[in-house]
C-alpha positions as CSV (number, residue, x, y, z in Angstrom):
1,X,-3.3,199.7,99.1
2,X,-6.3,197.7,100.0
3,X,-5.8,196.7,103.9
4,X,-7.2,193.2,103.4
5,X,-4.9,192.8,100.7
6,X,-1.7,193.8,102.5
7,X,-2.8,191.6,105.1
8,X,-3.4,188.5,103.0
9,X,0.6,189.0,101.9
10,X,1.4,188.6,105.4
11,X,0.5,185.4,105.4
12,X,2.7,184.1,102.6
13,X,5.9,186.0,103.0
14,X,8.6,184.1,104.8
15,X,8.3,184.2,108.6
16,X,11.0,185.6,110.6
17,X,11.2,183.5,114.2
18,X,10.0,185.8,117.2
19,X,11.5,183.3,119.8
20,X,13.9,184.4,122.3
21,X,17.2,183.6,123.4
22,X,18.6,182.6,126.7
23,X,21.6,184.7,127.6
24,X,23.9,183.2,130.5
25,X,25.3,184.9,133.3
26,X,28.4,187.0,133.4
27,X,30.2,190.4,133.9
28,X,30.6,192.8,131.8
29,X,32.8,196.2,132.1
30,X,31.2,199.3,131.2
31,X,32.3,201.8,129.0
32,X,31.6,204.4,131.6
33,X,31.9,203.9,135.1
34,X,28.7,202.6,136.9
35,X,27.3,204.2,139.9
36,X,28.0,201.2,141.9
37,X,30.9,200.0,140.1
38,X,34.6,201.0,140.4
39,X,36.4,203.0,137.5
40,X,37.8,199.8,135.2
41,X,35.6,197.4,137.4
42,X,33.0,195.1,136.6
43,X,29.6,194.3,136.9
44,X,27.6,190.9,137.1
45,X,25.0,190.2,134.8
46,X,22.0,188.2,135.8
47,X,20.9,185.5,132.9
48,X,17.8,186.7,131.2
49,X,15.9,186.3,127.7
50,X,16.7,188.7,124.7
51,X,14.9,189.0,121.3
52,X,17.1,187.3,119.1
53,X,16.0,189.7,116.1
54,X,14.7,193.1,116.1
55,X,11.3,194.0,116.2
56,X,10.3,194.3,112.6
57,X,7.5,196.3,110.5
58,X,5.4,193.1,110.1
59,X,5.3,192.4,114.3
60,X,4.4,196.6,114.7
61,X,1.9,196.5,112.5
62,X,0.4,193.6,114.4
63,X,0.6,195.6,117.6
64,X,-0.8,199.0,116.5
65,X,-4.0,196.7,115.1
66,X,-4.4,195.2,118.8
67,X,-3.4,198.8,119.9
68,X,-5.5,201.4,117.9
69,X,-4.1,204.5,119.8
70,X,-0.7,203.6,118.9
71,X,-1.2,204.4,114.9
72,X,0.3,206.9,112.8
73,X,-1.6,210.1,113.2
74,X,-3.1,208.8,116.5
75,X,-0.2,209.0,119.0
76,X,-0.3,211.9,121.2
77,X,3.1,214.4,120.7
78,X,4.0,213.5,124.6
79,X,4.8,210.3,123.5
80,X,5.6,210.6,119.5
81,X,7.5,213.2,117.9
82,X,6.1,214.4,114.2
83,X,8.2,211.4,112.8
84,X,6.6,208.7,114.3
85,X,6.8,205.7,111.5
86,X,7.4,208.3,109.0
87,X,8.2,205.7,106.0
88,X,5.0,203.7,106.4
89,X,2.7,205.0,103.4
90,X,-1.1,204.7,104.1
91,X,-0.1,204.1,107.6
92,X,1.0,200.7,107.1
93,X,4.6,199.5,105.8
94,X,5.4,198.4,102.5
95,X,4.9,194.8,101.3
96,X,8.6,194.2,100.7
97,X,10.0,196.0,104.0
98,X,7.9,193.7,106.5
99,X,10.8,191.6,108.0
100,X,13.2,194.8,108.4
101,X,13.7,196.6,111.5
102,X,10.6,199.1,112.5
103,X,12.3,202.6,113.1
104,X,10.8,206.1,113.6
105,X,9.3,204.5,116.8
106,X,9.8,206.5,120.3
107,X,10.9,204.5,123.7
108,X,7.1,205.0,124.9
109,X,5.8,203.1,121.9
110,X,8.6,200.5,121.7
111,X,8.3,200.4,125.8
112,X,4.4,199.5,124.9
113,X,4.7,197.1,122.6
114,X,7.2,195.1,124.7
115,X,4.9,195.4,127.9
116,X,2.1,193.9,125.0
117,X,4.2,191.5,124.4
118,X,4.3,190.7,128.2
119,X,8.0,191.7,128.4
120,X,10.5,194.5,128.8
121,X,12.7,196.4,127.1
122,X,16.2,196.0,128.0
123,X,18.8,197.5,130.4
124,X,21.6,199.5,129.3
125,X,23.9,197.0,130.7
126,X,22.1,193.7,129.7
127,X,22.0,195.3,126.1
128,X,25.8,196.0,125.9
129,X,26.6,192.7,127.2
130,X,25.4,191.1,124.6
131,X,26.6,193.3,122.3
132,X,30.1,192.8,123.3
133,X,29.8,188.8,122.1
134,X,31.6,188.6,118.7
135,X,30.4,186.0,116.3
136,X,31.6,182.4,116.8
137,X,35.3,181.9,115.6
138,X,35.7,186.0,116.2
139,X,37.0,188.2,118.6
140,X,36.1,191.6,119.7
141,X,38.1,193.4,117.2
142,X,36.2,191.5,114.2
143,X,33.1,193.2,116.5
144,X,34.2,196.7,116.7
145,X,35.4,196.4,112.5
146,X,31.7,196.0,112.1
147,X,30.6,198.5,114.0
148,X,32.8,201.6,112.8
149,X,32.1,199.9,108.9
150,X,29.0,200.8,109.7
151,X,29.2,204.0,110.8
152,X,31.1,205.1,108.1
153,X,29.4,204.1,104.9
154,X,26.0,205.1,103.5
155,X,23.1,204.3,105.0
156,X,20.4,202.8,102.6
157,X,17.2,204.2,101.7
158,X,15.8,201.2,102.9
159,X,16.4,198.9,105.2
160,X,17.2,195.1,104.6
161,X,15.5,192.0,106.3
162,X,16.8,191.0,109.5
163,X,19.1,188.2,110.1
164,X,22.4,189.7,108.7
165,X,24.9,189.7,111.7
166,X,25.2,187.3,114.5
167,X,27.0,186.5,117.7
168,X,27.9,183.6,119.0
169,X,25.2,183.4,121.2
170,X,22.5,183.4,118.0
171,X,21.2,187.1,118.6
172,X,20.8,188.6,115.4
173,X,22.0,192.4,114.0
174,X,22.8,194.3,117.5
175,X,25.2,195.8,115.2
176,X,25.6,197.2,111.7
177,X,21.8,197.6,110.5
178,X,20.1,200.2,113.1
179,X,20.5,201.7,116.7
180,X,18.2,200.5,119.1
181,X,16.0,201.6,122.3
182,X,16.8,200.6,126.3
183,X,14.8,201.1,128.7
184,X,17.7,203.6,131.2
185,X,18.5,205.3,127.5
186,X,19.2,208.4,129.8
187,X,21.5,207.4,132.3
188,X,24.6,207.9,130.8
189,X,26.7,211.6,131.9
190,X,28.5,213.7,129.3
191,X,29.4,216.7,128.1
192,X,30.0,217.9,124.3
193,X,27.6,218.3,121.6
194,X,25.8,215.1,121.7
195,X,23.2,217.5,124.1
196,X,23.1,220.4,122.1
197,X,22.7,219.0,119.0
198,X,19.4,219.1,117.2
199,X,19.7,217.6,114.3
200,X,19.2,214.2,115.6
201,X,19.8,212.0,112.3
202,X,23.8,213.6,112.4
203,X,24.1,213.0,116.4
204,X,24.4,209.5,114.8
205,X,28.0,209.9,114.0
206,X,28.9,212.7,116.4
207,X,29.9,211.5,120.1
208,X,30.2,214.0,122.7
209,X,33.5,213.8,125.2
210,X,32.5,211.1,128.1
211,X,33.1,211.4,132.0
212,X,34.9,208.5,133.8
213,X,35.5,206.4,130.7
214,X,37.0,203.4,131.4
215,X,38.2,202.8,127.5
216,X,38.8,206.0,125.6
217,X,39.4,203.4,122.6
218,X,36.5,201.8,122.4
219,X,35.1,204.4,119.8
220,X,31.9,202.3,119.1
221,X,30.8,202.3,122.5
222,X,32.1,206.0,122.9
223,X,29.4,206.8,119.8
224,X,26.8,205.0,121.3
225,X,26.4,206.4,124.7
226,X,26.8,210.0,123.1
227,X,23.7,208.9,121.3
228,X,21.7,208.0,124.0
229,X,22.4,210.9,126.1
230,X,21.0,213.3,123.5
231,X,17.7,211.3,123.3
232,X,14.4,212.1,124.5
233,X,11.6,209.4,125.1
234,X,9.5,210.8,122.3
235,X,12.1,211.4,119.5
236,X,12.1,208.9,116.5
237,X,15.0,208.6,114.1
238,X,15.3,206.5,110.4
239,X,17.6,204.1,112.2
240,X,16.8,203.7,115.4
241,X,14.4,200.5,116.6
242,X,14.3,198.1,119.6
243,X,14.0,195.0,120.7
244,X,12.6,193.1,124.2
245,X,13.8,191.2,127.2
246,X,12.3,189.4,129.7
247,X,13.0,188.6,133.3
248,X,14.3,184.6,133.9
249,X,11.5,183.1,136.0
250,X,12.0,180.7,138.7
251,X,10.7,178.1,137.0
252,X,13.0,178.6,134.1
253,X,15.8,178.4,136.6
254,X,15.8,176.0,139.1
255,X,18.6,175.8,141.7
């Protein structure tokens, strides 16, 4: 496909907003126990800003232009496994696919793009947090319903736009469409096959046994951390994307 050409249907597909949304205070309890948290305990959550979609296709592709060395087929293997953005043809994604989620990305390139963005990608906790808010007029359970729907039906050959499920704080498919990058992936201890296994695409649905859980019925979070203990910073996966966060700044808080 002619580059100009792909780029000239950027400008008249519907845009998807890039803006950010405040997220308020609180505590959260984690799945697992914290270092510096008790076993059931909880920790406080400083307000920041969160990305209220995911980073899609059409916002990559606008980074690896300002970012040559970040292209398919330019990335070095210390930072990319071989299936860095392995569904973009011609090195560029398809016309139609350009407000879903970009996947097949490591944490170092989503990591990049988010410091290119002048932000961060997000903790482990501030991630879960927000993940935990059910959609307004839900509870948890309606949460956790979509979460193991998810895991249990097929996954499409392609993914949809974004904009599909929200909480009741207005951030946008943390759940139900892909899995996505924090920064402390790797902190999480446990034992079982989520480690050994190197099939990455069917660690998806298989959760390793967790240390010092603090809900042994909270399956989706259960899945999840197995996840992200058997990930490396350069693997890429078909379902797996990010999205930033950035720090509150004085200014945007005043006392």
């Amino acid at each position: 496909m002619n580059r100009w050409f792909f780029l000239l249907i950027f400008l008249f597909v519907i845009p998807i907003s890039g803006e950010m949304v405040k997220i308020p205070a609180g505590t959260w309890r984690p799945f697992l126990k914290e270092t510096d948290s008790k076993l059931g305990g909880t920790l406080k959550i400083k307000s920041f800003y969160l990305d209220q979609y995911p980073v899609t296709k059409k916002e990559y592709f606008e980074f690896i232009e300002a970012n040559p060395e970040w292209k398919k087929g330019k990335v070095s293997p210390l930072f990319a496994d071989g299936g860095y953005l392995g569904d973009w043809k011609f090195k560029t994604p398809e016309s139609n696919q350009v407000h879903s989620p970009v996947t097949y990305v490591s944490w170092f390139s989503a990591n990049a793009y988010c410091q290119w963005k002048g932000k961060r990608l997000p903790k482990e906790s501030e991630w879960e947090y927000v993940a935990n808010i059910p959609p307004t007029g839900k509870n948890k359970k309606e949460v956790e319903t979509v979460i193991l729907t998810w895991y249990g039906e097929q996954k499409p050959e392609f993914l949809p736009s974004v904009g599909r499920y929200k909480n009741g704080l207005g951030v946008y498919d943390q759940h139900g469409m892909i899995w996505e990058w924090v920064f402390d992936f790797n902190n999480t201890s446990v034992t079982g096959d989520s480690r050994q296994d190197t099939d990455l695409e069917s660690s998806l649905f298989c959760g390793g046994g967790s240390l010092k859980a603090n809900d042994f019925s909270n399956y989706a979070s259960y899945m999840r951390y197995g996840y992200r203990a058997g990930l490396k910073g350069w693997y890429t996966a078909k379902y797996l994307g990010f999205r930033c966060a950035s720090d509150i700044k004085i200014k945007d808080n005043p006392l």
